[in-house]
N, C-alpha and C positions, 0 to 999 in steps of 0.2 A: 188410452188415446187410440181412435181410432183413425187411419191412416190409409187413403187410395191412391195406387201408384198405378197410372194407365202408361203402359210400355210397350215403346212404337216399335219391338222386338219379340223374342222370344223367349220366356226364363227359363228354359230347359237347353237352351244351346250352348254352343261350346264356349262361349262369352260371359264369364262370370267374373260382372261390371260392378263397380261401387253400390251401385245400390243392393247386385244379392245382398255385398258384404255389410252395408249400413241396414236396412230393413227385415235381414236374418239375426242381425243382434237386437234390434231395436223389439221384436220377438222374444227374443231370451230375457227384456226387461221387461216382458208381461205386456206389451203395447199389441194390436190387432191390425194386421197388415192384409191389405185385398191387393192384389195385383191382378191388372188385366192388361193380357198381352195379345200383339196383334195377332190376324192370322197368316199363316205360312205363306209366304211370298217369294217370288222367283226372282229373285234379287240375288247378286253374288256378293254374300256379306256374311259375314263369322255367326254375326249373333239372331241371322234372319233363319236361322232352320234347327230344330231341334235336334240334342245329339244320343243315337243311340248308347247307353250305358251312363249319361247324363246322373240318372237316378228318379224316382219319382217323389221322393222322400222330401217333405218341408218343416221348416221349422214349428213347433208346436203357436197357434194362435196367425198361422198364416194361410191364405187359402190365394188359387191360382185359376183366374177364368177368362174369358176369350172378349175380346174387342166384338161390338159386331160385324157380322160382313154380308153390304148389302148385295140384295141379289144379284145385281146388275152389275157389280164391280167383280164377282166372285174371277171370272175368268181373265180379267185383269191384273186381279191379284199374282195370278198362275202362270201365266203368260211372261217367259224373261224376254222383255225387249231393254235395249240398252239404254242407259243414262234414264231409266224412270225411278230410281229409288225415291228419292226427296219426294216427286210426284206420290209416287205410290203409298211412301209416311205420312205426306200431307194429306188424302184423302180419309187414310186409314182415320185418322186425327179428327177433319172434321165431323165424316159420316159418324162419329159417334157420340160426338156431344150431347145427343138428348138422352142416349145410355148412361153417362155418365153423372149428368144432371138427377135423373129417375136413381144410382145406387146410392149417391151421396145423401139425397133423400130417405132413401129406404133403411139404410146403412145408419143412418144418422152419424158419417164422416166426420172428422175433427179436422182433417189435414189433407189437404188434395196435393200431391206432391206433382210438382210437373218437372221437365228436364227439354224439352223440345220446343225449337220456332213455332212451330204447325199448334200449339198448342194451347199459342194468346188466346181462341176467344174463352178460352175458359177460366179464364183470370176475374171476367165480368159475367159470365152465366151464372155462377155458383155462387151456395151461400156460404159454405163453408170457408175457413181459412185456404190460405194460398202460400205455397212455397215454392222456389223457383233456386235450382240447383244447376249452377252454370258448368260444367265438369269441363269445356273446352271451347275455343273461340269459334262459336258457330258461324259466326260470318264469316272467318279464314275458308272454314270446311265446305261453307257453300259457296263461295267461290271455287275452292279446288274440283268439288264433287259436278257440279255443272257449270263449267266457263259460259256458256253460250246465255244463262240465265241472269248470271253475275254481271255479264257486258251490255245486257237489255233493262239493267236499271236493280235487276235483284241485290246484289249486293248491298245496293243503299238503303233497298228494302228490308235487307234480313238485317240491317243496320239497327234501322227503326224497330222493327219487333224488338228484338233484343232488347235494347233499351226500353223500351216500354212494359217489357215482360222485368225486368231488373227495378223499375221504377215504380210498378203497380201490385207486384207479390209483396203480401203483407212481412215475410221474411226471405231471407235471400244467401245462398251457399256460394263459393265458389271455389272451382278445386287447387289453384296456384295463386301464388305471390304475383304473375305477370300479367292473368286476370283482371284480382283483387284494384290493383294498380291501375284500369282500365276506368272503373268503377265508382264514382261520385258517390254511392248514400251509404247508409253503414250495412256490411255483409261480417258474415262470420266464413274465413277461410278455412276450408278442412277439405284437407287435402286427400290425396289415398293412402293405403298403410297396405298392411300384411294381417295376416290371423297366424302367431308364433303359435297359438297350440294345434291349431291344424298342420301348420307346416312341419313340426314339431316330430308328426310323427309319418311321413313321406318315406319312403324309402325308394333311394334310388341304387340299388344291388341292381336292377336289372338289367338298365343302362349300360353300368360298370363292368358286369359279368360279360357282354360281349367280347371284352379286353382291344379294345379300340385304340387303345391308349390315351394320351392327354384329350380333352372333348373340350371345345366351347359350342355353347349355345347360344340360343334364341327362342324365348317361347311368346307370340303373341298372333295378332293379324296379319295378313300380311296386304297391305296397305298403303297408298303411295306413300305417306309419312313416311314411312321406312327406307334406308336406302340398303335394296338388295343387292344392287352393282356394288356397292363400296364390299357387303359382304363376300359375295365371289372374288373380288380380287385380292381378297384378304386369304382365303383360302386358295389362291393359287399358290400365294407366297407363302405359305404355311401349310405343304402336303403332307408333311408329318403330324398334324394336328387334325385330330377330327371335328368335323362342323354339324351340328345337327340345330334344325330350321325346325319347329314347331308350331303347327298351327296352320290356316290357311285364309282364304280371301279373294281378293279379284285381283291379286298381281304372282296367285301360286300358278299357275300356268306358266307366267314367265319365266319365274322361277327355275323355275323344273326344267323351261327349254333351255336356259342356261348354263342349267347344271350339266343338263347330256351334250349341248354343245360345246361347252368347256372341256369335258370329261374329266369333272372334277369328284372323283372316288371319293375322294373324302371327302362329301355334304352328305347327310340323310335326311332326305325330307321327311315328314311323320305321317302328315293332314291333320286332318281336324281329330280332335283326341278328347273324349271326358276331363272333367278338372284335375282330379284326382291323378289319371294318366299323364298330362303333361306335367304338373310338378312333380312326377315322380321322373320324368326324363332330365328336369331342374336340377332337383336334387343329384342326381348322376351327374354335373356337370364340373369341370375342373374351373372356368371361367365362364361368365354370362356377359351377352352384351348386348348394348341399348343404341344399333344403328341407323337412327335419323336422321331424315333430310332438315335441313336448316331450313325456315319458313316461320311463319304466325303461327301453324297450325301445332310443329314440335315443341318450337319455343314456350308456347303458354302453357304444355302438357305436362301435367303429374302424374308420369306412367304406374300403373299398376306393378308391373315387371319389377319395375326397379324395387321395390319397397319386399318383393316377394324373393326376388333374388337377395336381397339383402338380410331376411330373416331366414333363408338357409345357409345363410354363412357363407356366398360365391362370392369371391371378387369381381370388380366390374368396370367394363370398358365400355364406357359412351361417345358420338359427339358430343360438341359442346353446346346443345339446346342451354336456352337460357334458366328455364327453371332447375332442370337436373342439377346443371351446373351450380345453383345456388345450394340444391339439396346435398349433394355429393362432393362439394370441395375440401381437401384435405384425404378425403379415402379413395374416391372413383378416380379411376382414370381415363384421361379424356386427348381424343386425336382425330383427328379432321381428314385425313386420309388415308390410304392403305398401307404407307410405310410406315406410318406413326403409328395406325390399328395396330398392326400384325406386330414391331415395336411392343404396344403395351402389353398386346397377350402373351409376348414369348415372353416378359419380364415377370409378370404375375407366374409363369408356368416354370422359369428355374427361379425365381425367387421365394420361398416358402413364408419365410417372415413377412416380406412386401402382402404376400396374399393375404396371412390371417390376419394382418393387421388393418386392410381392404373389409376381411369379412369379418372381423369382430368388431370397428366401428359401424357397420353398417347393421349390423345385428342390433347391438345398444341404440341406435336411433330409432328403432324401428319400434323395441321394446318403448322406451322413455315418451316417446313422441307421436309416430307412425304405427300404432297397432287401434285395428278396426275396434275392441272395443273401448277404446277410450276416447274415440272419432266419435263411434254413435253416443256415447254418453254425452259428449257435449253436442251432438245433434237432436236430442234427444232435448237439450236443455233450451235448445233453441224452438224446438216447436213445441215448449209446454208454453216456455215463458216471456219467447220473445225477444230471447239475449242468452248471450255466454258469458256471466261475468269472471274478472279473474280469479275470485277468490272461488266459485265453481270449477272453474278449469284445472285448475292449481289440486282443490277436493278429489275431482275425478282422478289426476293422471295420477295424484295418491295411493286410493286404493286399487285403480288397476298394478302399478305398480307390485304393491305387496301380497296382488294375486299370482303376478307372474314368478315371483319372487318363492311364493309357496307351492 
């Protein structure tokens, strides 16, 4: 099967999204993966600039090549003026459609994988099959990401795409239960996971060897989803516990001026870091935590973090987002403010039992359920044949099973 994935991003950035993890296995099962990613854009966004020490290395049967970029837009591209990103994805999007039409052609494509608004009309230019993988409630996000576009009618408008892009891809993903739910025709949910044998073999000595003493973390974007204020006042009340923030975005500025305004010693900020480097600071950590602002945007997410923290064995301290919360009840712990935070981490940090029993269900979930290849496998199954049935489903998580097993 051959498979084009045009990504309104960069694959070599510090953003290593569901689809590396779904379209790097779906490689290891012998399937032929293009991916063309936009070009470098002066946006302030995790996954919009490549990261030195990233790697250049791809999986064997996958090759990596550029969107075009027409001449007249190039210094657009370049150009950071504020609130253009959506603008600047959308262009990226349309100017290329006749590039993409000419690969799928030449390529003789099986599967045009799309994931973006900007990217309905080519639900109806191509001939090839259409997949439509919803990872997040893009109308919440366009709203958030442009008020002024959202208040001029957009909203209704990303409404409609959406829907029409869910209604007219010949199959359909999507990454949560709060989605799913969302959702009128039949989709197959598959969610995010972890890769246990990459994580497997992380080493966080390095972290630890500082002697910092107890750490909680954080490794993702940093992103209004996130609420930074809830974290700083977490670490006021907790100066004996070290805070390390990883990763960066368009709210690491504030960040930062925060931390030095507070004169809170104990936060370390990292920046943007290779994959490898940040779960190697994961791995170092005594507690991980998943601090989100309440909204459409948290609520309907199936954070990556969480499934990744949870197959290196960290306990973990969330809001109560709605999908987490359906993932994580009974293990995570979950507090809505700073007494309650700071509350859950001191309990995970003198209670040792509370902890492993935090990180050894969260591990087992991850193994049984949430591990990337037993996702692609049944994504896999869906864009051979059009469906996940359960006695497939059931087959796969089988033998992955008695791989991890051996």
């Amino acid at each position: 099967m051959k498979i084009l994935f045009p990504y309104l991003a960069r694959w070599r950035s510090a953003n290593r999204s569901r689809y590396h993890q779904l379209l790097s296995h779906l490689c290891d099962f012998g399937h032929q993966i293009y991916v063309l990613n936009a070009p470098t854009m002066a946006i302030n966004d995790i996954s919009a600039k490549d990261v030195s020490g990233q790697g250049d290395a791809l999986p064997s049967g996958m090759t990596v090549g550029e969107l075009n970029t027409p001449e007249l837009l190039r210094t657009f591209w370049t150009t950071p003026i504020r609130r253009t990103k959506l603008l600047k994805k959308g262009l990226v999007s349309i100017t290329s459609i006749s590039q993409i039409r000419r690969f799928i052609e030449k390529e003789n494509i099986d599967v045009l994988l799309l994931y973006n608004l900007p990217q309905v009309p080519l639900l109806h230019l191509v001939e090839c099959r259409t997949h439509f993988d919803l990872a997040d409630d893009l109308v919440a996000m366009m709203e958030v990401e442009d008020g002024f576009t959202a208040k001029a009618g957009g909203k209704l408008l990303a409404k409609i795409v959406q829907t029409h892009m869910i209604s007219k891809a010949d199959t359909v993903t999507v990454a949560s239960s709060i989605l799913e739910d969302q959702i009128e025709r039949e989709v197959l949910m598959l969610p995010n996971g972890a890769d246990c044998e990459y994580l497997d073999k992380v080493d966080g000595s390095r972290w630890r060897s500082k002697g910092l003493g107890p750490t909680v973390g954080f490794v993702g974007a940093f992103e209004y989803w996130v609420d930074f204020d809830l974290i700083m006042q977490v670490a006021r009340k907790l100066p004996g516990v070290h805070f390390v923030l990883v990763g960066s975005g368009r709210r690491y500025d504030y960040v930062r001026q925060q931390v030095d305004l507070l004169g809170l010693r104990n936060v370390t900020l990292t920046g943007v870091l290779p994959y490898d480097q940040a779960m190697s600071y994961a791995a170092g950590m005594d507690v991980c935590i998943l601090p989100f602002n309440h909204g459409p945007v948290a609520d309907g997410s199936c954070p990556l973090k969480l499934f990744e923290y949870a197959a290196l064995r960290k306990p973990i301290v969330s809001t109560s987002t709605q999908e987490v919360m359906k993932i994580g009840e009974g293990w995570i712990s979950f507090a809505d403010n700073p007494e309650d935070f700071a509350g859950a981490i001191e309990a995970f940090l003198a209670d040792s039992s509370a902890a492993s029993f935090s990180a050894g269900t969260g591990r087992a979930l991850v193994e049984q359920r949430y591990n990337w290849k037993l996702l692609a496998r049944q994504f896999e199954s869906l864009l051979l044949n059009g469906a996940v049935t359960d006695l497939e489903a059931s087959s796969a998580r089988g033998k992955i099973l008695e791989e991890l097993e051996s």
